[in-house]
C-alpha positions as CSV (number, residue, x, y, z in Angstrom):
1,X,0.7,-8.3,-13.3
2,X,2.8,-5.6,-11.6
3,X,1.8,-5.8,-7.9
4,X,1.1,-2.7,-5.8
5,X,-0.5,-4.7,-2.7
6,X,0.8,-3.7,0.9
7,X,0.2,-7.4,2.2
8,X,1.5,-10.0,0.9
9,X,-0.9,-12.5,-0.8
10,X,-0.7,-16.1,-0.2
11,X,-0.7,-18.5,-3.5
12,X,-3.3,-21.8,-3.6
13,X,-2.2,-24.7,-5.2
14,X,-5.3,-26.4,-4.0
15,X,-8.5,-26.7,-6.4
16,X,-10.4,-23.9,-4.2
17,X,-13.7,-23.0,-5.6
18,X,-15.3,-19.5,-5.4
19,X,-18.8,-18.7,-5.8
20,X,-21.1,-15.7,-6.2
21,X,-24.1,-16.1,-3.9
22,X,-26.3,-13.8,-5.9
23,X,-27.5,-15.3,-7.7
24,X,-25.0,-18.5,-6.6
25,X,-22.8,-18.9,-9.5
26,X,-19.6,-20.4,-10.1
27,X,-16.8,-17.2,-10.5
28,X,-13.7,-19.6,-10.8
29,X,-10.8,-20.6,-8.5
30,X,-8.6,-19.1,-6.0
31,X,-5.7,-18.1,-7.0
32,X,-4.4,-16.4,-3.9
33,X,-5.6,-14.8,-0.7
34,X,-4.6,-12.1,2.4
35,X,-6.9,-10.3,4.8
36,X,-7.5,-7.5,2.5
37,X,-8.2,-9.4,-0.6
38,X,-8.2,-12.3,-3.3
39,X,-7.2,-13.6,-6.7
40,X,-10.1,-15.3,-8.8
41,X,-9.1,-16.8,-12.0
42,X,-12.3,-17.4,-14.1
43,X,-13.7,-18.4,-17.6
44,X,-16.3,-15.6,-17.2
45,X,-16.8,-11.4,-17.2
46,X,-17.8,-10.5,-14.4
47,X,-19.3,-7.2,-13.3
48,X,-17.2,-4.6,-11.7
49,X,-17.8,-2.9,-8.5
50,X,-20.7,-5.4,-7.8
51,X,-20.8,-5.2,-4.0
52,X,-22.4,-9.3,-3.5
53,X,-21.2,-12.4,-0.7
54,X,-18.6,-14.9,-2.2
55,X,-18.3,-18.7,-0.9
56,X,-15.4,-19.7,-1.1
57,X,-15.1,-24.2,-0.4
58,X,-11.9,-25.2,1.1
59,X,-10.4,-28.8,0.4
60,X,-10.8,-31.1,2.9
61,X,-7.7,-32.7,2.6
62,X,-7.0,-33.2,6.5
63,X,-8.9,-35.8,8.4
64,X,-8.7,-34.2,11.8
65,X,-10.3,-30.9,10.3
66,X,-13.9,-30.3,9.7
67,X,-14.2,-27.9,6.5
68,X,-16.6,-25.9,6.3
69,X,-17.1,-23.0,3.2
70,X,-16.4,-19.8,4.2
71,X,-19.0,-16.9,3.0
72,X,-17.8,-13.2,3.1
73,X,-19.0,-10.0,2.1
74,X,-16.8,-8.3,-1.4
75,X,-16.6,-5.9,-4.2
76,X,-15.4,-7.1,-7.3
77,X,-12.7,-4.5,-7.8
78,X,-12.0,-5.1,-11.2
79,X,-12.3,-8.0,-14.0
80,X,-9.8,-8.3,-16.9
81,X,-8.7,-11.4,-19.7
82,X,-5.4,-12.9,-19.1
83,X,-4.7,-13.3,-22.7
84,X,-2.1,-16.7,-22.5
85,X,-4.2,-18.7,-20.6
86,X,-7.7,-17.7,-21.8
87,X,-9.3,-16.9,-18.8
88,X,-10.1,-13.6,-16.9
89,X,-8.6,-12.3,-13.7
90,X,-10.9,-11.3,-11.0
């Protein structure tokens, strides 16, 4: 994927869920994140341009630290297959 963002993303290694809230379905995992957008990788189409509120749950690897998932208003910008690994790229 050539890469045209002006931030730099950072990549989750974690098993980070990511949900669409209307209706509340599972969109697939995070893949990596910055303040201006993320990296969903999926086993499902998804519509494009669908404004909607994703949850996205955190591990709660760290005892000290209460997790809680974090909601957030998005547009899905744009869905396509990633053809090696069989999944699509949201």
């Amino acid at each position: 994927m050539d890469d045209r963002r002006k931030e730099t993303r950072r990549r989750f290694s974690a098993f980070t869920p990511v949900y669409d809230l209307f209706p509340r379905t599972l969109l697939g995992f995070l893949g990596d994140l910055n303040m201006r957008g993320a990296l969903v990788i999926g086993k499902n189409l998804t519509t494009i341009n669908k404004e909607t509120i994703l949850e996205i749950i955190f591990p709660g690897e760290l005892a000290d630290i209460t997790v809680v998932p974090v909601t957030i208003p998005a547009r899905i910008a744009w869905c396509r297959a990633d053809e090696p690994s069989q999944s699509y790229i949201i």
